[in-house]
KOLPAFI-529148 format. One line per 2 residues: for each residue y, z, x of N, C-alpha, C, O. Coordinates in Angstrom, 3 decimals. Layout:
N
Y,Z,X,Y,Z,X,Y,Z,X,Y,Z,X | ...
END
This chain:
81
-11.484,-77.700,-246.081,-12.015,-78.964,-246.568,-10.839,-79.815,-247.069,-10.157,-79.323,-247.967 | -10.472,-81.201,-246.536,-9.520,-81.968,-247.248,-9.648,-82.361,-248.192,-10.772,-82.700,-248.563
-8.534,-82.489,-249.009,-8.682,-83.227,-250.477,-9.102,-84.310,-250.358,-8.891,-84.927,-249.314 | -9.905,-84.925,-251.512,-10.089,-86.366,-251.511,-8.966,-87.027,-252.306,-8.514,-86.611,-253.373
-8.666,-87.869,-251.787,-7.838,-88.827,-252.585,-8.401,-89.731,-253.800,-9.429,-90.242,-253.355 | -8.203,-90.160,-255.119,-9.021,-90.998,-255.487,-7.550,-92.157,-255.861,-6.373,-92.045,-255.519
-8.142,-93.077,-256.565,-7.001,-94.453,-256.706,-6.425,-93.926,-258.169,-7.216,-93.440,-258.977 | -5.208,-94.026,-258.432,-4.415,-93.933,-259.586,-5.426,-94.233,-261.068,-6.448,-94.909,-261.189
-4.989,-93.775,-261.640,-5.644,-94.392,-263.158,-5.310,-95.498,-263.425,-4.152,-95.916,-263.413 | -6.149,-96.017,-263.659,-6.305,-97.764,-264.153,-5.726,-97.474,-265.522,-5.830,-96.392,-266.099
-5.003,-98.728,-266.061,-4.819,-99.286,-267.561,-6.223,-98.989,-267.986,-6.267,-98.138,-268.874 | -7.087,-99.336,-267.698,-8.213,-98.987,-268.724,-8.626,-97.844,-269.039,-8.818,-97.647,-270.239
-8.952,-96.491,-267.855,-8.958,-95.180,-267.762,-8.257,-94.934,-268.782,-8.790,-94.625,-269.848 | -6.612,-95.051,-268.597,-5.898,-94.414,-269.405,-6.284,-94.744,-270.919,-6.076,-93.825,-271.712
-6.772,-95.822,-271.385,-6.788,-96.021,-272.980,-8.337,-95.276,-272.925,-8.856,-94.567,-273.787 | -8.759,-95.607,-271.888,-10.376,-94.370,-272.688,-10.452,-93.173,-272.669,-11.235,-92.484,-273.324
-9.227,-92.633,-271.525,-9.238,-91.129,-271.462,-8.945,-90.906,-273.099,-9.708,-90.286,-273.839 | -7.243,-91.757,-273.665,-7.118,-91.427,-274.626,-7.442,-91.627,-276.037,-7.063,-91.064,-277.065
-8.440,-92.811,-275.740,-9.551,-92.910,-277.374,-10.353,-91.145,-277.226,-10.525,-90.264,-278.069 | -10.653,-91.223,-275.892,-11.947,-89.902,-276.134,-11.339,-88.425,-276.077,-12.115,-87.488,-276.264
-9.914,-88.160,-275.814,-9.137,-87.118,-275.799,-8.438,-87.339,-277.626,-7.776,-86.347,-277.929 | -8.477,-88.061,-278.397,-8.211,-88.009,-279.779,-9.297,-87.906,-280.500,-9.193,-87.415,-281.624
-10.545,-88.334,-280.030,-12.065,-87.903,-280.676,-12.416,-86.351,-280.382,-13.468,-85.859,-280.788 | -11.656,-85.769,-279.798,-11.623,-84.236,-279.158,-13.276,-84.146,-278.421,-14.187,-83.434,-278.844
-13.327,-84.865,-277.496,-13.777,-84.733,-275.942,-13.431,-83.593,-275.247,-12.269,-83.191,-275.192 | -14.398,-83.024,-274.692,-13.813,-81.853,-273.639,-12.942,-82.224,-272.041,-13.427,-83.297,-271.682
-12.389,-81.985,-271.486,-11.822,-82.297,-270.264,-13.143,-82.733,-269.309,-13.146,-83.658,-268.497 | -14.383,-81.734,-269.649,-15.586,-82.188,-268.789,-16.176,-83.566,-269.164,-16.550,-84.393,-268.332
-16.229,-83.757,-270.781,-16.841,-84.837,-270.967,-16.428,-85.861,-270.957,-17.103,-86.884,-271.075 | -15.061,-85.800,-270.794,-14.034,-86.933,-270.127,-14.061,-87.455,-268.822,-13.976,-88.650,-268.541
-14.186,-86.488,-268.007,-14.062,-86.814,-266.908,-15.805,-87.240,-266.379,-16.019,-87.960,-265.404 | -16.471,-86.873,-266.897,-17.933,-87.554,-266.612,-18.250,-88.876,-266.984,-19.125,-89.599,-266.508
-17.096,-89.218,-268.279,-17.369,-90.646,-268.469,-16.627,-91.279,-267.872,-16.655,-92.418,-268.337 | -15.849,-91.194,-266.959,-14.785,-92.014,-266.677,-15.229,-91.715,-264.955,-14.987,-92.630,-264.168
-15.656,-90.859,-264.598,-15.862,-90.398,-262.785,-15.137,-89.880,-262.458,-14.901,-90.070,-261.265 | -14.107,-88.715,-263.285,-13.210,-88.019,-262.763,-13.844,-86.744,-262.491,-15.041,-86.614,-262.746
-12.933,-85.453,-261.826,-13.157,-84.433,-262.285,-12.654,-83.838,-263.358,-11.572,-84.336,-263.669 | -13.141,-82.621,-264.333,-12.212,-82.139,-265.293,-11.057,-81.969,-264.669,-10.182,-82.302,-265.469
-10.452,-81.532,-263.385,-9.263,-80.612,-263.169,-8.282,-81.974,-263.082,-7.059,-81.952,-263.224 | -9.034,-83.065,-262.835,-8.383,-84.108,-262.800,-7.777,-85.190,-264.096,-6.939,-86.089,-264.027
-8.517,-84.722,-265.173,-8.515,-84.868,-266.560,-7.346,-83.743,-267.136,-6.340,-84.023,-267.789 | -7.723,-82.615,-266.761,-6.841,-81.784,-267.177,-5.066,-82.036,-266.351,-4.073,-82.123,-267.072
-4.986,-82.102,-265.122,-3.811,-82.499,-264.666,-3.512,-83.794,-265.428,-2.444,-83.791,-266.040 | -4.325,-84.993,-265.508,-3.637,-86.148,-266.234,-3.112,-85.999,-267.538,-2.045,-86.463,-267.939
-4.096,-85.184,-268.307,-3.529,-85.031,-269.842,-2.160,-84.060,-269.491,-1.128,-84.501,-269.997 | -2.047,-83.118,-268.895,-0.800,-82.651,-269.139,0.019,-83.097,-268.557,1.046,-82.528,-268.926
0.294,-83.981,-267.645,1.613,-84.861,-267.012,1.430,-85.988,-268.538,2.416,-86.590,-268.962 | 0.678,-86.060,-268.903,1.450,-87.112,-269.980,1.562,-86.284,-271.696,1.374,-86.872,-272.761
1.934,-84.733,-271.523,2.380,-84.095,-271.853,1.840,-83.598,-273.251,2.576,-83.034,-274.061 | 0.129,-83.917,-273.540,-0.792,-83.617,-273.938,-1.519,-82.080,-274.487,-2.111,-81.319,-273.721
-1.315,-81.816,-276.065,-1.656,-80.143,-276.226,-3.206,-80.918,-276.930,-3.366,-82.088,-277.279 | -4.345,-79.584,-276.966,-5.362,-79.558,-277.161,-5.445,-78.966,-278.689,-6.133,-79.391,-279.617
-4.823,-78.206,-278.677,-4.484,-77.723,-279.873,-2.715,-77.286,-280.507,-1.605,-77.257,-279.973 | -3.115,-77.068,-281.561,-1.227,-76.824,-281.874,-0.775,-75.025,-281.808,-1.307,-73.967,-282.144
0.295,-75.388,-281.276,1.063,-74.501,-281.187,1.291,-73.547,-281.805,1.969,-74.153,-282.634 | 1.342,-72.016,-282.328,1.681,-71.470,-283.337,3.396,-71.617,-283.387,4.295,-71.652,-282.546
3.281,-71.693,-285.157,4.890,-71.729,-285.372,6.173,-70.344,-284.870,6.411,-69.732,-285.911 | 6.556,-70.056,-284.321,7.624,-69.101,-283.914,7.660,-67.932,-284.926,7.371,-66.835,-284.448
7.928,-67.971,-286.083,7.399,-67.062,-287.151,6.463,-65.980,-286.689,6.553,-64.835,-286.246 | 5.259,-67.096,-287.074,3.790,-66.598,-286.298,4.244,-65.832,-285.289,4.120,-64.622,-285.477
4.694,-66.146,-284.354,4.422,-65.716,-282.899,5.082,-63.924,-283.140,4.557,-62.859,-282.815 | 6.619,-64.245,-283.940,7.233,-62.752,-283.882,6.157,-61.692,-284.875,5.780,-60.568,-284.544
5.843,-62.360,-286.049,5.145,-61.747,-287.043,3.723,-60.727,-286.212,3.272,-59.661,-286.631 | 3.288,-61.492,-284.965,2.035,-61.328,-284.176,2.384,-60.011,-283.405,1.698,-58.989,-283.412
3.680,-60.222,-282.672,4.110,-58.983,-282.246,5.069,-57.854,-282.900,5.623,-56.891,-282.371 | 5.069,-58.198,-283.898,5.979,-56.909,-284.944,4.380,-55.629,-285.221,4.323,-54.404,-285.334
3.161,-56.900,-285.234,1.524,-56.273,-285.855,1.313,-55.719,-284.492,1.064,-54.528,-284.679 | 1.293,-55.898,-283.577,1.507,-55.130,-282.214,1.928,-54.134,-281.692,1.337,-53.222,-281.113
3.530,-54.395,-282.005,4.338,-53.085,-281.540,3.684,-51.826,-282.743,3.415,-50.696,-282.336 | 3.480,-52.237,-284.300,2.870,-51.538,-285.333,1.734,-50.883,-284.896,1.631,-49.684,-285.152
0.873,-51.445,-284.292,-0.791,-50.963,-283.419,-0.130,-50.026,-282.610,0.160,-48.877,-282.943 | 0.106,-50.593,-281.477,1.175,-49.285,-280.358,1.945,-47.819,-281.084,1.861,-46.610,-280.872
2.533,-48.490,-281.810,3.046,-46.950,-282.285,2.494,-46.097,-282.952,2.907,-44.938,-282.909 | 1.306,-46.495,-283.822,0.046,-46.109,-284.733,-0.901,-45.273,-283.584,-1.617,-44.315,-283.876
-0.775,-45.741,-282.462,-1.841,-45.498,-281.087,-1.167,-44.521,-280.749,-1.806,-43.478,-280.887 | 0.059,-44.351,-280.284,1.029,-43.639,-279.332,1.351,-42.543,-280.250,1.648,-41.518,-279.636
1.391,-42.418,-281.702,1.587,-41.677,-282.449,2.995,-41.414,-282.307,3.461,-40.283,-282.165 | 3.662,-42.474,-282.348,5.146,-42.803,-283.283,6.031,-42.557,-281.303,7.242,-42.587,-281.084
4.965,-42.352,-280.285,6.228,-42.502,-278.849,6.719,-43.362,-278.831,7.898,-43.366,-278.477 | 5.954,-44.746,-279.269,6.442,-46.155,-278.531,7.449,-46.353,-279.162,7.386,-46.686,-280.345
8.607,-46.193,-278.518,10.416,-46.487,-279.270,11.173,-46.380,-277.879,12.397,-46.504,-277.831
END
């Protein structure tokens, strides 16, 4: 089946995608108001480099897997090394 092509995002699209992507809209309910598809909502928000939620801080992230490798070795009964 070929892709469909649709026409670029309009100046207007773009300011309603992003009033209703800061009201936290889903990618579906975006793209239903506007006649997109989500996947097409979802590719636009991330070429204009768009997170849904925030990031955990780096901290976090090591702290997450120090509680990990801790589970594993608790599991493995002290192999995992």
């Amino acid at each position: 089946m070929p892709r469909e092509y649709r026409e670029p995002w309009t100046s207007a699209e773009r300011t309603k995608f992003r009033e209703l992507f800061d009201r936290g809209f889903s990618a579906a309910a975006i793209g239903a108001e506007l006649g997109r598809t989500k996947n097409a909502v979802i590719g636009f928000w991330t070429k204009c480099g768009l997170f849904r939620r925030e990031l955990p801080p780096v901290e976090n992230l090591f702290d997450r897997l120090q509680r990990l490798h801790d589970r594993m070795d608790a599991l493995l009964g002290g192999r995992n090394e």
